[in-house]
SEBAPA-152358 format. One record per residue (C-alpha): x, y negated, z negated. Coordinates in steps of 0.001 Angstrom, whole numbers, plus 524288, in hexadecimal, padded with zeros to 5 digits. Layout:
# residues N
XYZ...
***
This chain:
# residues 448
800008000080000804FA7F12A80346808DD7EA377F827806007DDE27FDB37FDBC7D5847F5687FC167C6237F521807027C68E7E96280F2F7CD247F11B810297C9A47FEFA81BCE7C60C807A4822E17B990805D681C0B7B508812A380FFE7B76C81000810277B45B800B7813DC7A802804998092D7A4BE80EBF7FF627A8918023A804BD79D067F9A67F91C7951C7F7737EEEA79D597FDED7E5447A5997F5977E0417B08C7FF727D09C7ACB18059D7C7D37B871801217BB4C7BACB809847AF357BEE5801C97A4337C92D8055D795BE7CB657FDC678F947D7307FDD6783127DE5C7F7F47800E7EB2F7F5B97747A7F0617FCB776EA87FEE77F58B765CE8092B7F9AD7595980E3F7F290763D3817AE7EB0B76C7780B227E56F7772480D6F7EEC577E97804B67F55E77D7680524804487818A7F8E980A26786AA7E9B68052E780A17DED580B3278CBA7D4428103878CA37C92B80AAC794FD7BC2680D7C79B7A7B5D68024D7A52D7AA86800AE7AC4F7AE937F5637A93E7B5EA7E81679E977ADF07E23C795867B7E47EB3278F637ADB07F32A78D067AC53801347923879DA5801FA790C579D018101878B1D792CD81DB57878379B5D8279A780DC7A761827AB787CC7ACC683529795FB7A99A82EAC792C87B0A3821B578E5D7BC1882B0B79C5C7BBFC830FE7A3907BA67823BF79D477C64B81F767A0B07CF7082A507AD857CBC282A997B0287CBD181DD07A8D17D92D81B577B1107E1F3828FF7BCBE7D833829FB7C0817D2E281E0C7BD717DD788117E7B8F17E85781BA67AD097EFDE81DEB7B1997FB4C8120B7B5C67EEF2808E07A6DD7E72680A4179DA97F3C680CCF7A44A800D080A8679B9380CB680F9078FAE8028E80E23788A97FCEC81902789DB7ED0881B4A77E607E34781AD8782C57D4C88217B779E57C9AE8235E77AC97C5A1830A0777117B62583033778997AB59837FD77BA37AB928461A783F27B80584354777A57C100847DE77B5E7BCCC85660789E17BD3B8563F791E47C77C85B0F79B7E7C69385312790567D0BA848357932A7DA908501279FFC7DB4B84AC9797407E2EF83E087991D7F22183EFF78A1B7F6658403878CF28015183737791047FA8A82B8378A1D7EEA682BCC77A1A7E9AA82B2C7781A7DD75830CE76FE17D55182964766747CB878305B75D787C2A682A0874DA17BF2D82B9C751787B2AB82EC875B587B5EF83917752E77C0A683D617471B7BB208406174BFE7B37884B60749D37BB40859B77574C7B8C785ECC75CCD7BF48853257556A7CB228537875AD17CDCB8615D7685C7CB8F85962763A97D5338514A7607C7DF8B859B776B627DD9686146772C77E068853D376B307EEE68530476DFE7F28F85FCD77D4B7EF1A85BDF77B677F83D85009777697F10C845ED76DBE7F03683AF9766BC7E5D883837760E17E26E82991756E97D6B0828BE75C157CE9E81ECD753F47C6E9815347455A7CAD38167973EC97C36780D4C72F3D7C668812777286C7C75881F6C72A2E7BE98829FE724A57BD75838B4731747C3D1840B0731497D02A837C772B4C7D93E84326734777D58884A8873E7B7D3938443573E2A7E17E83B6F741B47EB568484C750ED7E50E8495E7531B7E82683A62758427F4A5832A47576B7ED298268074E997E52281E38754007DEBE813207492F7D7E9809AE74CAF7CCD58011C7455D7D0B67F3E7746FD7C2007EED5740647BB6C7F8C3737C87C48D7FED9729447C3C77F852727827D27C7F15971AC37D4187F7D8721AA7D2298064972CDF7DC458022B722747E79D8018D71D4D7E4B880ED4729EB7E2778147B72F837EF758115B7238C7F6AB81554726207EFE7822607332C7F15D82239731E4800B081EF5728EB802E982932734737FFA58335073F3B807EF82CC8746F67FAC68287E750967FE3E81CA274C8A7F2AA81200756477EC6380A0D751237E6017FED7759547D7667FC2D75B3D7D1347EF3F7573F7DBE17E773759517D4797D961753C37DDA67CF7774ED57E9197CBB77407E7E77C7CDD57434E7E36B7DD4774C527EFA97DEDD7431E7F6C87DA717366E7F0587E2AE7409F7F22C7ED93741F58016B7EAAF73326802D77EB11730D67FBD07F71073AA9805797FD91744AB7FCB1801CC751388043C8051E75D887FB578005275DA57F0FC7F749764DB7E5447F404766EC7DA327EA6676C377D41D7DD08765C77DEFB7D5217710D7E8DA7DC8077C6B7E0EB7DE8677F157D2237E1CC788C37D07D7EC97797BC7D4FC7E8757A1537CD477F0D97ABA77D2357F6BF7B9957CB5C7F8FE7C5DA7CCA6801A47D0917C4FF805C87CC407BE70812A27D3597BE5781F4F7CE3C7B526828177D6247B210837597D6D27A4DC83B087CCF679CC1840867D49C798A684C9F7D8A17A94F84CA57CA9C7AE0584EBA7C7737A390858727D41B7A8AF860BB7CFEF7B50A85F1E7C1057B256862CC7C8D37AC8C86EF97CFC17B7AA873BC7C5737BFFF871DF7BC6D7B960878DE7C5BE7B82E884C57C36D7C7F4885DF7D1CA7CD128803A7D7107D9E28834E7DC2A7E088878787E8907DBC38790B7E4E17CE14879747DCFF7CFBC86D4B7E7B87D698865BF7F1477CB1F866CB7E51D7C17C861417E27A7CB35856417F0467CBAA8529B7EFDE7BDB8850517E56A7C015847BB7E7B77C9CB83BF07DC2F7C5D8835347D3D77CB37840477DB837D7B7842C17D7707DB1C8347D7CA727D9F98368A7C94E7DF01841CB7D04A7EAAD83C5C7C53C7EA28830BE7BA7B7E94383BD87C01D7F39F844C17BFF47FBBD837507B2AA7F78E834817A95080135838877A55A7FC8F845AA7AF988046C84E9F7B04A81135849997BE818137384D837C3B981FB68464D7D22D81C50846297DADA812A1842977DF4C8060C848807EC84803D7849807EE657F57E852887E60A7EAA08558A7E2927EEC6862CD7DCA87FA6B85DA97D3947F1398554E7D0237E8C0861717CABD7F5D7868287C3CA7FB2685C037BBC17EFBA85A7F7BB1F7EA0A868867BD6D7DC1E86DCD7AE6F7D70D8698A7B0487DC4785A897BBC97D64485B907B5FA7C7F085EBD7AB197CA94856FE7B2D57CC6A84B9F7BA9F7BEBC84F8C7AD717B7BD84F6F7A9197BB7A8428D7B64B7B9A883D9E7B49F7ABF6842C17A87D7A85383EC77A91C7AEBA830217B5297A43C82EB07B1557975E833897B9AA7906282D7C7C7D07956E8339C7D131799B482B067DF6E79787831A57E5397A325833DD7F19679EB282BB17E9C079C4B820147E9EF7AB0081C257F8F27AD14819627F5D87BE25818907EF6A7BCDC825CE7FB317B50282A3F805747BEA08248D7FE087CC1182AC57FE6A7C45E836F880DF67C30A835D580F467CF2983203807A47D77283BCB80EFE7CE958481181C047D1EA8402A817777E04D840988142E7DFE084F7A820C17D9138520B829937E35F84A83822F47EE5A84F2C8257E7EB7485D2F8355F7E9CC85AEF833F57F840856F4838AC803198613982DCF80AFE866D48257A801AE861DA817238027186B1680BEA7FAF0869D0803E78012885F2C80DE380022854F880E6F7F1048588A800397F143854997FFA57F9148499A80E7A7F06B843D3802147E2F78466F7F6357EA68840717FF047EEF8833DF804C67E1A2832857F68E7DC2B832DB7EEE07E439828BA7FBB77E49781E7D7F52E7DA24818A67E8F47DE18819F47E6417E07A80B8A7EB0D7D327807017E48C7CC36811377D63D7D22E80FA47D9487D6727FFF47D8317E6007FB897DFCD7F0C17F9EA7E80E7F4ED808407E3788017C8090F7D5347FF18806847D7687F550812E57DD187FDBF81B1E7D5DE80A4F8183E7CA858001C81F997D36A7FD7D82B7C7D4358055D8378F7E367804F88376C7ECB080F6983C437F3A581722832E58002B811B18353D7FC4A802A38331C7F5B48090F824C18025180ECB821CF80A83803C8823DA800507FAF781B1280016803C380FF480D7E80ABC80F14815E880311819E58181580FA4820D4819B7812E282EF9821BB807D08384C816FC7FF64835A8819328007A828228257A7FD53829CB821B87F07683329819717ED378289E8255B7EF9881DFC82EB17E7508278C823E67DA0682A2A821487D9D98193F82F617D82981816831537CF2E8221D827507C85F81BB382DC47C70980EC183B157C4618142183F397D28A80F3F84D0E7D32A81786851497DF5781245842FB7E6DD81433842C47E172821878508F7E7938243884C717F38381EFC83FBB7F522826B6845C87F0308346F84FFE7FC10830C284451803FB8332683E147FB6383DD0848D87FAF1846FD84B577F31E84DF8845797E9F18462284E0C7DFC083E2D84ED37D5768355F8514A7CD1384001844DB7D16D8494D83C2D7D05683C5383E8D7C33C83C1F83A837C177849EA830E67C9388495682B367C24B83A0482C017B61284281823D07B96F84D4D819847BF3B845CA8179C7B17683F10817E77AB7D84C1280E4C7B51C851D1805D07B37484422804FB7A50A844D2803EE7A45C853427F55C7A184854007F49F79899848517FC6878E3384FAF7F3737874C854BF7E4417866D850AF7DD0078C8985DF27D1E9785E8864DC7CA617901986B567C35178D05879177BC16794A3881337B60779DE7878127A7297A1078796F79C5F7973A8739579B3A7A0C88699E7920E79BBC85C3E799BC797C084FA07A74479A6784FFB7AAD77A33785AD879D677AD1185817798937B0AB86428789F07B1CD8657F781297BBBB86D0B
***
């Protein structure tokens, strides 16, 4: 296991922390039971920060935060475990493309009365089921004129118990029973309602009287503002693979999501992942962009990339790993890859918070890259070994490793440690104005 720790980190990096207390992001979530008391699914909540509110503008943005916190950030393990997801889809999210990034299997998509009732949505909405997904009608609090036809587009009725007049709640389940809709029954706050809820034969239940909303923290990694929107450029110019693999290595921040998303649920790869351009073909070109444009729009407010000094060190280290790896005789292009990929996530716990190998037990990464993390095995371990010392200014490690790494030497580490900066700061030079890119709704999300 890496002994890396805030406390403990290399010279260069230690320094770049002076100053800078690490940005956590924040996630909500409630249990929802069955009849039996158990716990089948959390409904995804946003939250600002530990005082379990959902300080928040717009309804669309919170939306975003949520998803990307929940597969990018913590993970889909860390937020749900085996347990299904419920996420309120508000705002001008329901028509954006960018939802589809959501594995169908893990995740219920919320949708309000209010968002509901309006025509154009519910084509939205169907549009949604044929994709895959289930659909829950959010905040039913009596009857109202759309309900015929609104009720055929939704697997789910949730009642609100607090504002919904007792007498309507018997009629709407009745109603609601006699088209095989699964009924959630909202704010549940005592005993009494749980068990009125019981007897009217709803099937899952939540509310106060359970569980209030636990929030869940991790260290967050956000890419740059000016990153994404680079990103969001290239991809919408129609890369090939290779073209999108130099962005993304500009980018470590993404590559670790997408590496979390890729892992997610939604591919179904059975085997490991072992270089970025594996990643690009797991998820696909349009995951890929969709996943840009929510990263965009949960993150308004652009966050330069050299703001996050752990972000900024992985980045120097995985170039310094590329560039050392290919002075190596019979060197090819996978071990390049790999040298990039294991330079990226060696931070990975310090930058997202947790223990390593819970992290990378959720990862689709090769064997090798694992090994090197945890034990510094393998030549990659030894990479690894070679760019920590360079790091720290170790001269007698970096001797003894380049013994190993012939025909590596002090001298070409120093080269090489000074190209990876250059290559790292490269796109933070100057602040990019992007033209040309699609009238696309606020920041960069495309709508249908």
């Amino acid at each position: 296991m890496s002994d890396l720790t805030h406390d403990n980190l290399p010279e260069a990096g230690a320094s770049m922390l002076q100053g800078l207390e690490p940005e956590n992001s924040y996630l909500g979530r409630q249990p929802i039971l069955n009849r039996d008391g158990a716990l089948i699914a959390f409904e995804l909540l946003f939250r600002s920060g530990t005082d379990n509110l959902a300080n928040h503008l717009d309804d669309g943005q919170a939306t975003a935060h949520v998803v990307a916190r929940a597969i990018g950030e913590m993970g889909v393990d860390t937020a749900l475990g085996p347990h299904l997801g419920f996420v309120n889809i508000g705002g001008n999210m329901l028509v954006d493309q960018s939802l589809r990034i959501i594995p169908p299997a893990r995740f219920i998509l919320e949708i309000p009365v209010s968002v509901a009732r309006d025509p154009e949505n519910l084509k939205h909405c169907e549009m949604l089921r044929e994709a895959g997904y289930r659909l829950a009608l959010d905040d039913v609090t009596g009857m109202f004129d759309e309900l015929p036809e609104v009720l055929p587009h939704f697997d789910f009725i949730k009642i609100d118990f607090v504002r919904c007049p007792r007498e309507q709640i018997a009629q709407l389940v009745v109603l609601f029973k006699q088209h095989q809709k699964t009924l959630i029954a909202l704010k549940v706050e005592s005993l009494e309602e749980y068990g009125l809820a019981k007897e009217l034969g709803f099937n899952l239940f939540q509310g106060y009287y359970f569980a209030r909303p636990e929030v869940l923290s991790s260290r967050r990694a956000s890419a740059s503002h000016a990153a994404l929107l680079r990103l969001l450029q290239v991809l919408f110019a129609d890369p090939d693979t290779v073209e999108l693999e130099v962005e993304l290595k500009l980018n470590p921040t993404v590559v670790m999501h997408l590496m979390r998303l890729v892992n997610s649920g939604a591919f179904g790869l059975g085997r490991n992942v072992s270089s970025i351009r594996e990643a690009i073909m797991a998820a696909g070109i349009d995951r890929i962009t969709r996943w840009t444009q929510l990263l965009l729009y949960a993150d308004r407010s652009g966050v330069p990339f050299d703001s996050d000094p752990l972000v900024q060190l992985a980045s120097v280290r995985a170039h310094f790993m590329e560039r050392a790896a290919s002075r190596l005789h019979n060197h090819d292009r996978r071990l390049l890859d790999s040298a990039f990929l294991t330079g990226v996530f060696s931070l990975i716990d310090v930058v997202f918070g947790g223990a390593i190998e819970d992290i990378l037990s959720g990862l689709a990464l090769s064997e090798p890259i694992t090994e090197a993390i945890l034990h510094r095995r393998g030549v990659l371990g030894q990479l690894l070994a070679l760019a920590e010392a360079a790091e720290r200014g170790d001269q007698a490690t970096i001797e003894a490793q380049c013994r190993d790494l012939w025909p590596m030497t002090a001298s070409t580490v120093a080269e090489d440690s000074l190209s990876a900066v250059e290559l790292a700061n490269a796109h933070t030079q100057d602040n990019l104005t992007v033209e040309g890119l699609p009238d696309a709704g606020p920041v960069g999300i495309q709508n249908t």
